[in-house]
Backbone as JSON, one array per atom type, in Angstrom:
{
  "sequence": "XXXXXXXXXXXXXXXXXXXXXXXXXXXXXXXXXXXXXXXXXXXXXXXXXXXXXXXXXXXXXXXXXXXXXXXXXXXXXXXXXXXXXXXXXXXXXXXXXXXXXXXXXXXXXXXXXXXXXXXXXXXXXXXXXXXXXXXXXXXXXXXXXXXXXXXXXXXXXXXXXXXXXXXXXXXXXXXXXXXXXXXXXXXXXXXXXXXXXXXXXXXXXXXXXXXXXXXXXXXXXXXXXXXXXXXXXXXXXXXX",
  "N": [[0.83, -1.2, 0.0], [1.94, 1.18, 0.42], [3.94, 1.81, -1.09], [2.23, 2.0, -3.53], [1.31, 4.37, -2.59], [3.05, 5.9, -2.53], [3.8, 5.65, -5.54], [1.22, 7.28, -6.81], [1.27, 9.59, -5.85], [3.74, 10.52, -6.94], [3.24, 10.32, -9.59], [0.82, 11.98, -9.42], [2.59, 14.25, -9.06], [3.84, 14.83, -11.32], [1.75, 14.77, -13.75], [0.84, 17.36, -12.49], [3.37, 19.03, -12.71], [3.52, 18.83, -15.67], [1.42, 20.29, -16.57], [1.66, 22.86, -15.76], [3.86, 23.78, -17.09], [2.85, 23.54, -20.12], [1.07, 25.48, -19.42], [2.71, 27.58, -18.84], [3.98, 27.79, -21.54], [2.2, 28.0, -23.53], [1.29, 30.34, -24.51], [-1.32, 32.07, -25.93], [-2.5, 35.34, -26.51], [-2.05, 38.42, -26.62], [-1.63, 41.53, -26.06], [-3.54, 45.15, -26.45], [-3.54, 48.16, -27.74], [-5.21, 51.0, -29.28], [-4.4, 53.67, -31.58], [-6.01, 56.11, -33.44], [-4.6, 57.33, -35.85], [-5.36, 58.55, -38.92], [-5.09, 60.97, -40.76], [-6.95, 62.3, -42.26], [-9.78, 60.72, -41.72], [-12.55, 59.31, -40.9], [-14.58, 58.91, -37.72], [-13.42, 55.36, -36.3], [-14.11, 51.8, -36.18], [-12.78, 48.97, -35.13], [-11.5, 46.33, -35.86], [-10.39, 42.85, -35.0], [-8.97, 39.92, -36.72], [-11.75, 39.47, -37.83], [-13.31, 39.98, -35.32], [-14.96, 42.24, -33.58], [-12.84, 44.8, -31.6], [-12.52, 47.67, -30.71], [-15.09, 50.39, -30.17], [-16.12, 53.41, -32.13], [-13.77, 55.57, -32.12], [-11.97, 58.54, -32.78], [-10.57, 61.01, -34.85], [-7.2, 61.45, -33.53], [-7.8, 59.74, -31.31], [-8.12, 57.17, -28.72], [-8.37, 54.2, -27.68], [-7.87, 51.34, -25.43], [-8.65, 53.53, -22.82], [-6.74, 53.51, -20.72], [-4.42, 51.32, -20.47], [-4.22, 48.47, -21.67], [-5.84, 46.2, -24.03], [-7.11, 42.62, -24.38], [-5.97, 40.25, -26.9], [-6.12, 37.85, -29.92], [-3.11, 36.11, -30.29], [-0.1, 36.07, -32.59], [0.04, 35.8, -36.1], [-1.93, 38.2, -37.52], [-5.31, 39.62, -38.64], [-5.69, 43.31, -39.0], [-8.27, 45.09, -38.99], [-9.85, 48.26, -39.9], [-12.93, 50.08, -39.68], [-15.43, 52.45, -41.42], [-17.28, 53.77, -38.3], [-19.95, 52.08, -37.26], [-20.59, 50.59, -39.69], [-20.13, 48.71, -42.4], [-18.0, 49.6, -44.01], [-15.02, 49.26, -45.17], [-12.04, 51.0, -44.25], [-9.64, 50.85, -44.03], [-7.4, 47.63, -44.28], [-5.23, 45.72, -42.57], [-2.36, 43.11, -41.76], [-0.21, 41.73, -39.37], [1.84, 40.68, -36.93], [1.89, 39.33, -34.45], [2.9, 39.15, -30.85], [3.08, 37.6, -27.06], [3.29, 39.86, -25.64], [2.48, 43.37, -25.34], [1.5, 46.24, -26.92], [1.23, 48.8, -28.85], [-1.3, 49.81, -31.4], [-0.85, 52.02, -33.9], [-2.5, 53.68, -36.45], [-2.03, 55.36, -39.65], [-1.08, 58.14, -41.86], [-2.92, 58.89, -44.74], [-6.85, 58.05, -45.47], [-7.73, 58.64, -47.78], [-5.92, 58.06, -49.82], [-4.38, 60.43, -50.25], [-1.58, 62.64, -52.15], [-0.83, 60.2, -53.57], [-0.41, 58.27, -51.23], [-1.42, 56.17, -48.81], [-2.72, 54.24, -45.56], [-1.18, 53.42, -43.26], [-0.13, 50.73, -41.18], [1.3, 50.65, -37.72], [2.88, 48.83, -35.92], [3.74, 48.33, -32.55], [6.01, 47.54, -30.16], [4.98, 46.97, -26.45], [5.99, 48.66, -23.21], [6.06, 47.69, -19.79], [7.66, 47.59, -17.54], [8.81, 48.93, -15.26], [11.15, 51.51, -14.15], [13.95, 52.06, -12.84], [14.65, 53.31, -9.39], [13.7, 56.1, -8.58], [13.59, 57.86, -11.29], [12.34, 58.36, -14.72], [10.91, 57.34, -18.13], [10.46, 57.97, -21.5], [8.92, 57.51, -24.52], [9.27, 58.05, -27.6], [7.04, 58.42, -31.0], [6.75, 58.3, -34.28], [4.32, 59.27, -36.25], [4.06, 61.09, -38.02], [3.27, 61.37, -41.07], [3.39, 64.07, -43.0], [5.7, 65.51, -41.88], [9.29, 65.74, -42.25], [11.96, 63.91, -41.36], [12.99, 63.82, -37.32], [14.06, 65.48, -34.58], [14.31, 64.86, -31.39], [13.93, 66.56, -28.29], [14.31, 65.92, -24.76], [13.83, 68.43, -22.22], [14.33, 69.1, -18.72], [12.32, 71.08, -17.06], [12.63, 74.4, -15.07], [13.6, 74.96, -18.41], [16.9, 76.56, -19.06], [19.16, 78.38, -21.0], [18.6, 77.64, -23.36], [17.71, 75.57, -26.24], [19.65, 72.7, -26.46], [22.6, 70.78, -28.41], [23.64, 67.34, -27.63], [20.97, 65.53, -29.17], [17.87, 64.21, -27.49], [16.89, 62.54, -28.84], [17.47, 60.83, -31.87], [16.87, 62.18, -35.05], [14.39, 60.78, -35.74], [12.89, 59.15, -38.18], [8.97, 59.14, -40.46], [7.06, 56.22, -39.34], [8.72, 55.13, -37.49], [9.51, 54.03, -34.21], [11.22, 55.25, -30.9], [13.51, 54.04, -28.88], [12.82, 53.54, -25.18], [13.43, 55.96, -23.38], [15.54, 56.67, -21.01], [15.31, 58.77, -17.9], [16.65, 61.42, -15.39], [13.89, 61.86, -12.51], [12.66, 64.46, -12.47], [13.01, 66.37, -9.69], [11.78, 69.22, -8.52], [9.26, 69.3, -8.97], [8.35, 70.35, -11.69], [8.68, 69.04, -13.99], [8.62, 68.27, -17.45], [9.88, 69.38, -20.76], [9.1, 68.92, -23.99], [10.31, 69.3, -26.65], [9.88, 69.81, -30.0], [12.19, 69.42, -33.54], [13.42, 70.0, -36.76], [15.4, 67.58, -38.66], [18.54, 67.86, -37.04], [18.54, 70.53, -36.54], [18.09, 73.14, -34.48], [15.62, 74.6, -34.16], [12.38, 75.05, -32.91], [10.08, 73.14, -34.19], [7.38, 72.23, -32.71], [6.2, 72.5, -29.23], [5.78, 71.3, -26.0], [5.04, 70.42, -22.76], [5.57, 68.0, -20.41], [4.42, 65.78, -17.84], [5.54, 63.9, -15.59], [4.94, 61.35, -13.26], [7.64, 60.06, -11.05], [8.72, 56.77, -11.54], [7.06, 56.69, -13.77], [6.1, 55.59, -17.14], [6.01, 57.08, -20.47], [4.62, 56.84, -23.4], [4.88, 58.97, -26.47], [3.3, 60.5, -29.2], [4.01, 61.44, -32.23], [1.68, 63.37, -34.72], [0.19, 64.43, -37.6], [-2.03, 67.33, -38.37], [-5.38, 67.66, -38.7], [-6.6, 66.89, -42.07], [-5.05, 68.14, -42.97], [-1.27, 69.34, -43.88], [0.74, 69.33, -42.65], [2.47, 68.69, -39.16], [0.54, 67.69, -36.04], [1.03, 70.5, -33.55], [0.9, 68.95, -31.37], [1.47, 66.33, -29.34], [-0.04, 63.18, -28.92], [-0.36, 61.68, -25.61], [0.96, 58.63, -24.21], [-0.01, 56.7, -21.37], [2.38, 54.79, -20.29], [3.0, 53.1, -17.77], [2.38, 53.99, -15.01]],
  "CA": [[0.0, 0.0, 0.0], [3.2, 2.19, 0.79], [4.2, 1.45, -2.29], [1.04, 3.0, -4.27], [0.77, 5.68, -2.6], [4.04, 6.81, -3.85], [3.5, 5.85, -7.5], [0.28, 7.98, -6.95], [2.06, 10.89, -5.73], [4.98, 10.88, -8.16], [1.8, 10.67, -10.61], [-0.07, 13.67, -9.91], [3.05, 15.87, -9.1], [4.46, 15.11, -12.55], [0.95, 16.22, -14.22], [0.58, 18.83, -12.57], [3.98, 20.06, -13.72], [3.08, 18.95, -16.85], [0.16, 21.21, -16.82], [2.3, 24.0, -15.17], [5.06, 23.78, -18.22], [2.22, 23.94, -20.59], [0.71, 26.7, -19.65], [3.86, 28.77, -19.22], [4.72, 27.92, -22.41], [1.59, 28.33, -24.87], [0.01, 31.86, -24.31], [-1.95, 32.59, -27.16], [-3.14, 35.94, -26.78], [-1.55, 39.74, -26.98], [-2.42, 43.24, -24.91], [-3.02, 45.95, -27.84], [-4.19, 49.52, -27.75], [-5.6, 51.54, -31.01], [-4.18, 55.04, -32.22], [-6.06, 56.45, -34.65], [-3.83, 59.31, -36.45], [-5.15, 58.63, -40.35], [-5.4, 62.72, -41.15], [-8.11, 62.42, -42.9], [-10.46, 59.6, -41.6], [-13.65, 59.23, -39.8], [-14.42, 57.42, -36.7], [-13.41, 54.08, -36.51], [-14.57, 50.51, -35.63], [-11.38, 48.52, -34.99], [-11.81, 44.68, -35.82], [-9.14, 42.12, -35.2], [-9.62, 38.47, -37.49], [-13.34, 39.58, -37.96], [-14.08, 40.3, -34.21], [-14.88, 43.92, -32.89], [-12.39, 45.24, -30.26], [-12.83, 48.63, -30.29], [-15.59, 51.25, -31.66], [-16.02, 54.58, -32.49], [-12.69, 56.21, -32.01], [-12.16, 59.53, -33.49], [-9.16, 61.3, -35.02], [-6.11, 61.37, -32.36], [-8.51, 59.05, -30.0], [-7.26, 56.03, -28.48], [-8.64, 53.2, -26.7], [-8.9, 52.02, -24.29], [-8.52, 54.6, -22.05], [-5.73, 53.63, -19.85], [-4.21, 49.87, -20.48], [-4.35, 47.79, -22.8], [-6.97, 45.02, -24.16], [-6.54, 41.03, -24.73], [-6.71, 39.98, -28.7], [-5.66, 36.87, -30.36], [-1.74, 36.44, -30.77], [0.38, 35.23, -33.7], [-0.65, 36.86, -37.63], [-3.63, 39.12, -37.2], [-5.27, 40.83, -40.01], [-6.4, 44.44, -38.21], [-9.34, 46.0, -40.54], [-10.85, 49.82, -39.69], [-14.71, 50.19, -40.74], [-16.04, 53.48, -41.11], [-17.96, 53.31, -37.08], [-21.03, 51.93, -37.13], [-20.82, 50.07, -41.19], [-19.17, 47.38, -43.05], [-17.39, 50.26, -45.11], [-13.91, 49.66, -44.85], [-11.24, 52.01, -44.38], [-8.09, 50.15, -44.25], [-6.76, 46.62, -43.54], [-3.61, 45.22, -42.36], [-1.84, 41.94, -41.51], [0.53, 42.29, -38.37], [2.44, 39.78, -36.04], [1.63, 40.04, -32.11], [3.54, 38.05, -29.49], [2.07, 37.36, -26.28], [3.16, 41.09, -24.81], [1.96, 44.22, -24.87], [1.46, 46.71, -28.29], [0.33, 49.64, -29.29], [-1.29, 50.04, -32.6], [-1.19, 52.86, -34.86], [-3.15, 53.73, -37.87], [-1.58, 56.64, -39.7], [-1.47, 58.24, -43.74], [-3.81, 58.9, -45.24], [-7.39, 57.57, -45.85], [-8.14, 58.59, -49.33], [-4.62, 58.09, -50.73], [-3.77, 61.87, -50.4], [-0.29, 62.67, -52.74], [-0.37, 58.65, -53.72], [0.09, 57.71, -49.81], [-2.42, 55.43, -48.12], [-2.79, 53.92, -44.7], [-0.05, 52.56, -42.76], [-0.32, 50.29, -39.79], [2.22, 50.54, -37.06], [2.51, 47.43, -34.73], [5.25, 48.6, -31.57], [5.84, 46.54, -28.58], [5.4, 48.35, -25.55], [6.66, 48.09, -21.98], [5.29, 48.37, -18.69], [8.51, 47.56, -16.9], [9.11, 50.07, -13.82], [12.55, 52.27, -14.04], [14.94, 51.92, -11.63], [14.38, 54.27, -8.88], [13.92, 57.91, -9.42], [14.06, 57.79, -12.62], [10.96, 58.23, -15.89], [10.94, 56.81, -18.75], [9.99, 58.19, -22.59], [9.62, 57.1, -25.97], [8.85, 58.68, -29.16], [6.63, 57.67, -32.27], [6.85, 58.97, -35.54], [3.08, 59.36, -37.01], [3.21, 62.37, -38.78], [3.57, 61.56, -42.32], [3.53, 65.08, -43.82], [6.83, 65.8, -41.91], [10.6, 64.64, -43.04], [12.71, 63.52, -40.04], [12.7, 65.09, -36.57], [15.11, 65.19, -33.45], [13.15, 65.1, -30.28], [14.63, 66.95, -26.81], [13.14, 66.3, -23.76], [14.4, 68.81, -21.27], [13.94, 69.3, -17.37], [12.02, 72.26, -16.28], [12.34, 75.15, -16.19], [14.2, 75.09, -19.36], [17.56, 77.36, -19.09], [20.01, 78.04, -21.99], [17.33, 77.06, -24.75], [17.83, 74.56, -26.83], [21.23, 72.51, -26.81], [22.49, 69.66, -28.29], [22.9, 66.08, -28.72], [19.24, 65.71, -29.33], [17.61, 63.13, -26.55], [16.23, 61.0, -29.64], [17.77, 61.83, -32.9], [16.5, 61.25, -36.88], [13.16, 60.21, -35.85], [11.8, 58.84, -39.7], [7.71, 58.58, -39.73], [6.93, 55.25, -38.89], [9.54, 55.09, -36.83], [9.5, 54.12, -32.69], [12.07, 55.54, -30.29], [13.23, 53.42, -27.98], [12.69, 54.39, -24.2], [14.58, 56.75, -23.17], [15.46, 56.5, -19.06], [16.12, 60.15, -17.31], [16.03, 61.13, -13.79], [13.09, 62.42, -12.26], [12.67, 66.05, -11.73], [12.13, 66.26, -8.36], [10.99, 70.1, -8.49], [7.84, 68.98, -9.9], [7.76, 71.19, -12.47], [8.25, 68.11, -15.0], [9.65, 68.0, -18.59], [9.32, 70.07, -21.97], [9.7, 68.23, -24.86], [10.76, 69.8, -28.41], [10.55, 68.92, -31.68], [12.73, 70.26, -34.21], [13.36, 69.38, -37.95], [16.45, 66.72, -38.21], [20.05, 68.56, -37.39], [18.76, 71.89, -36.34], [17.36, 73.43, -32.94], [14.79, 75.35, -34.39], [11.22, 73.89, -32.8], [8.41, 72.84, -34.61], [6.28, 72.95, -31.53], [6.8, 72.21, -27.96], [4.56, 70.52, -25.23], [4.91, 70.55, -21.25], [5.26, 66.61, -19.84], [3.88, 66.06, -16.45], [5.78, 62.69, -15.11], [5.42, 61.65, -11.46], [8.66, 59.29, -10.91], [8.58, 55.83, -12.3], [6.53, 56.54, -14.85], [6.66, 55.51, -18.53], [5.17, 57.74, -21.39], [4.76, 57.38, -24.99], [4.48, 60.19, -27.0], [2.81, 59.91, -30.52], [3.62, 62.3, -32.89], [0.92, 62.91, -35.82], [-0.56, 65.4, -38.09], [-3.22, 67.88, -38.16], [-6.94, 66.92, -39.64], [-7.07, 67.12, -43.07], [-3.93, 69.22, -43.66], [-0.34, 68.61, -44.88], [1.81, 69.24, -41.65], [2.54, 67.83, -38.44], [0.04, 68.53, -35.21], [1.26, 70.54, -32.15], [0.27, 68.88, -29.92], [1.62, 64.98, -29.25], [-0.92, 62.29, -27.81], [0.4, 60.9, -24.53], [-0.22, 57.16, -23.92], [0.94, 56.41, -20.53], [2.85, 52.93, -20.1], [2.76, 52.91, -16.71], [1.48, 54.92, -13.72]],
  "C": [[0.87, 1.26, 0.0], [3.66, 2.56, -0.35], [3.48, 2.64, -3.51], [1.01, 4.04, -4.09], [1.99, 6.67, -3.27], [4.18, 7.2, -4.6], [2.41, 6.99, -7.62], [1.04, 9.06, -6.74], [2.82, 11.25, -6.8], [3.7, 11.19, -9.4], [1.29, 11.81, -10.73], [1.12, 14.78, -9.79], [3.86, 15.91, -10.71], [3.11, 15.45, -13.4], [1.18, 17.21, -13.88], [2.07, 19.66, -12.99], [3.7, 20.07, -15.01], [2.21, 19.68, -17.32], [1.1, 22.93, -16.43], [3.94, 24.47, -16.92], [4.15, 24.06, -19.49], [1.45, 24.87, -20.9], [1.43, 27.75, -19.45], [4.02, 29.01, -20.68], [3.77, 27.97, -24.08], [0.4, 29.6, -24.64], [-0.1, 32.23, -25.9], [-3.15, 34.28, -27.34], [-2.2, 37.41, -26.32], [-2.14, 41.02, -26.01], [-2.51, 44.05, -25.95], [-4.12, 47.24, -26.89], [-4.02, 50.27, -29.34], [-5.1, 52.88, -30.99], [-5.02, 55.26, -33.52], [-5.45, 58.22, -35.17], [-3.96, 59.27, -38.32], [-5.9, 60.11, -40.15], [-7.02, 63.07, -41.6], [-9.49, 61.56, -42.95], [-11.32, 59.88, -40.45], [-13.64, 58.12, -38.67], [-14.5, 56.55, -36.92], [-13.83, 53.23, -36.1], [-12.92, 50.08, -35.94], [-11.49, 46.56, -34.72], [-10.39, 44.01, -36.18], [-9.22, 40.53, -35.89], [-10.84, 38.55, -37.37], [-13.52, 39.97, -36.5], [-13.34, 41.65, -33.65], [-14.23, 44.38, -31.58], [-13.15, 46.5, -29.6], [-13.77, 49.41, -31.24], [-15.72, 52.92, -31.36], [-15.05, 56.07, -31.91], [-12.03, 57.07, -32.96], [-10.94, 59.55, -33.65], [-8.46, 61.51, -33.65], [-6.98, 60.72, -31.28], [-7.63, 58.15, -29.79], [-8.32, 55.28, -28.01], [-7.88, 51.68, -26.66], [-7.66, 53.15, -23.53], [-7.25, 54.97, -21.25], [-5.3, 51.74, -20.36], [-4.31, 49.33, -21.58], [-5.85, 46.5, -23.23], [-6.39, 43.75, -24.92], [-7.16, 40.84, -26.27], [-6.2, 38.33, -28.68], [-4.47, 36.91, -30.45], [-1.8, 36.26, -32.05], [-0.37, 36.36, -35.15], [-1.75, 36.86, -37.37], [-3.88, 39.77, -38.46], [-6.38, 41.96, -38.74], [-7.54, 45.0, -39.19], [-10.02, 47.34, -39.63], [-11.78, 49.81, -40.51], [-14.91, 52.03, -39.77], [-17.59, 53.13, -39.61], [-19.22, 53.42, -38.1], [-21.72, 51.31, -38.66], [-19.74, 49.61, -40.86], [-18.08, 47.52, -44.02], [-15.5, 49.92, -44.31], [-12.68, 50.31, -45.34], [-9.25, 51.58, -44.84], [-8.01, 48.68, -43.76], [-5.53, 46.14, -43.28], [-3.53, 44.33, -41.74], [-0.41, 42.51, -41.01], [0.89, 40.53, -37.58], [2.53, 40.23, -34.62], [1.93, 38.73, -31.54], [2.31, 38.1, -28.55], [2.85, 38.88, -25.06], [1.78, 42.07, -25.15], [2.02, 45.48, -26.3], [0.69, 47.92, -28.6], [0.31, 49.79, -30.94], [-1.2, 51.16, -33.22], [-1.33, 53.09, -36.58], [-2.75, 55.02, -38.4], [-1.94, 56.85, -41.31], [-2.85, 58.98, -43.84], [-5.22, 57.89, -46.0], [-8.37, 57.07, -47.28], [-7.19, 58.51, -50.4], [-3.88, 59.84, -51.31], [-2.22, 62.01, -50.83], [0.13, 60.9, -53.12], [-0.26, 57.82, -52.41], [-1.15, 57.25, -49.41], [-2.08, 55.2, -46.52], [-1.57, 53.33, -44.25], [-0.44, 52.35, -41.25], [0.61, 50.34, -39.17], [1.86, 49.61, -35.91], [3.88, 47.66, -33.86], [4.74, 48.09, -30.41], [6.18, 47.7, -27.46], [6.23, 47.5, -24.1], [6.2, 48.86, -21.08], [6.11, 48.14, -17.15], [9.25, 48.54, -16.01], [10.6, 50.7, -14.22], [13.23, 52.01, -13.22], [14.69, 53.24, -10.65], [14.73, 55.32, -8.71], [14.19, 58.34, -10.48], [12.48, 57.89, -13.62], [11.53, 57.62, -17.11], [9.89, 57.5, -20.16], [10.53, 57.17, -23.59], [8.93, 57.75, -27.03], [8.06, 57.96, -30.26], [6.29, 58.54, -33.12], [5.43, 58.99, -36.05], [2.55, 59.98, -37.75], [4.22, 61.85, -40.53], [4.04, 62.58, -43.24], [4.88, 65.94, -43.35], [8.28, 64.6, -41.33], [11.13, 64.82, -41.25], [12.91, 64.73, -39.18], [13.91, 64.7, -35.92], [14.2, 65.65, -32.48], [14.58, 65.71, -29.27], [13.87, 66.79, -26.14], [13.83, 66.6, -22.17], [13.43, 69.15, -19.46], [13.33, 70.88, -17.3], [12.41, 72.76, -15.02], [14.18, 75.19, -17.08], [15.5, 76.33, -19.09], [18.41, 77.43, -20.24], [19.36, 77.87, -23.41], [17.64, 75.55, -25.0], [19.66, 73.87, -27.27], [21.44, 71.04, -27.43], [23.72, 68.82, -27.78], [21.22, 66.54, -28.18], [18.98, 64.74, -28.18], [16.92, 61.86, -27.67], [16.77, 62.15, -31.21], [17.58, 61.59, -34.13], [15.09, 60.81, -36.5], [12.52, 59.99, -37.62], [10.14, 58.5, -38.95], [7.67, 56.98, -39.92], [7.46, 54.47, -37.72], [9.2, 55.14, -35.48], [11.14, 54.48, -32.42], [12.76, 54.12, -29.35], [13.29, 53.82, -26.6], [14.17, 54.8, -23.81], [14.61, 56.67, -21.49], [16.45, 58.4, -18.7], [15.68, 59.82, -16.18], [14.73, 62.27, -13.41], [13.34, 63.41, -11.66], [12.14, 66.24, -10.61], [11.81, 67.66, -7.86], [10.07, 69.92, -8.74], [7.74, 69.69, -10.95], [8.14, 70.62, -13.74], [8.79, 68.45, -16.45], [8.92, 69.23, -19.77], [9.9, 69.12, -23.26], [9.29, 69.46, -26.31], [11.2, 69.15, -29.37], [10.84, 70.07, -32.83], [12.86, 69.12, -36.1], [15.23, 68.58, -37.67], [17.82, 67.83, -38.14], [19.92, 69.44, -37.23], [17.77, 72.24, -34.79], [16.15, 74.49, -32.91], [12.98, 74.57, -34.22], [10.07, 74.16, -33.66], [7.27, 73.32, -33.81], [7.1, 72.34, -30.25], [6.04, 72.39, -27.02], [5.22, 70.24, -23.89], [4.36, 69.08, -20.99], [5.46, 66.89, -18.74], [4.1, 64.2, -16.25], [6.06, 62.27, -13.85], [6.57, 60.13, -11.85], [8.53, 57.9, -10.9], [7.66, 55.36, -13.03], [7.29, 56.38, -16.0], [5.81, 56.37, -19.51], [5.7, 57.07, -23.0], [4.31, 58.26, -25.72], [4.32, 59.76, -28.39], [2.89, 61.51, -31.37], [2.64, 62.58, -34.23], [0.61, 64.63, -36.1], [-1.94, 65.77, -38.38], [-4.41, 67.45, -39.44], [-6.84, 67.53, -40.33], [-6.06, 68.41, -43.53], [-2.43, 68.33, -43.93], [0.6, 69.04, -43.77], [1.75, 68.57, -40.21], [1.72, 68.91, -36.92], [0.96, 69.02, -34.09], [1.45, 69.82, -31.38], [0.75, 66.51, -30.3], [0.78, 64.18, -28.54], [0.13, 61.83, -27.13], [0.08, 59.9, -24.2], [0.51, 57.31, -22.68], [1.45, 54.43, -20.19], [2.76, 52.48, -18.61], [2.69, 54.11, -15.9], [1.12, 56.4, -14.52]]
}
């Protein structure tokens, strides 16, 4: 009987690793969040292999709100329907691990200057800083302008503008990768500037508000239904 009960034991604890090794090792499903920055495009419906994630998300919207949402992994085809119809706007075929992703939809929706839609599929990260410290990254979305150099200085700003750049050449399509600074512990939080590539002359320039081991991504894109790049950068936050 001593005997058995052993074999039984050794039995269930090798399932259950077997079950424990299995499900480490086949996650089949992705975290994603939607950008919509096509210039010229109406609200969207946001369907991933035929099923509806997200709907009616306007120019520079996002969802969701804060976090991310669970899809299918592995090759996805993404499709945008004009909200609330079967009209569609764009589709795309993308590759998603089992992290974490933000999408963006950028271009143009009516093929403005020959240019169409472009999907951007970037892995994100929600991995903490080391302490006292933030965390940026950059994304290229504005089609209608040629390469940038990002700065992103401590407030308040003294000296102006100096370089190296803090991200430099940005092409559109293009992700940064995070950038790690230390946290301003005046509170009075970051300025970021964007300039055209190789010169210190800003485009525009936007006031970041990061409490200390935060992550941001910044999305750059252009203005509705025109031919340059907006002001104003959406902020996703990656963590806190």
């Amino acid at each position: 009987m001593r005997r058995l009960l052993r074999a039984l034991t050794l039995t269930l604890a090798l399932t259950a690793l077997s079950v424990f090794v299995t499900s480490c090792g086949s996650s089949n499903s992705s975290q994603i969040r939607f950008v919509h920055a096509i210039r010229d495009g109406a609200p969207l419906d946001i369907d991933v292999n035929s099923t509806k994630i997200f709907t009616d998300i306007a120019f520079l919207g996002y969802q969701p709100s804060s976090g991310h949402t669970s899809v299918s992994s592995g090759n996805v085809t993404v499709a945008g329907l004009a909200t609330g119809t079967t009209t569609q706007v764009f589709t795309s075929t993308t590759s998603l691990g089992s992290g974490l992703y933000t999408l963006i939809a950028s271009g143009s929706a009516t093929g403005v200057n020959g240019a169409g839609v472009n999907l951007l599929s970037i892995s994100d990260s929600n991995t903490a800083p080391a302490t006292g410290n933030v965390e940026f990254r950059v994304v290229d979305a504005s089609q209608t302008q040629s390469n940038v150099d990002i700065y992103i200085l401590a407030n308040p700003v003294t000296g102006g503008i100096q370089p190296p750049a803090t991200i430099s050449g940005l092409a559109y399509t293009q992700a940064s990768s995070y950038i790690t600074l230390p946290f301003n512990s005046n509170g009075s939080g970051y300025t970021m500037y964007v300039t055209s590539a190789g010169t210190t002359n800003p485009l525009f320039s936007q006031n970041l508000s990061s409490p200390t081991g935060s992550i941001r991504t910044l999305v750059l894109t252009d203005v509705q239904n025109g031919s340059s790049m907006n002001p104003q950068a959406i902020e996703l936050s990656d963590l806190n």
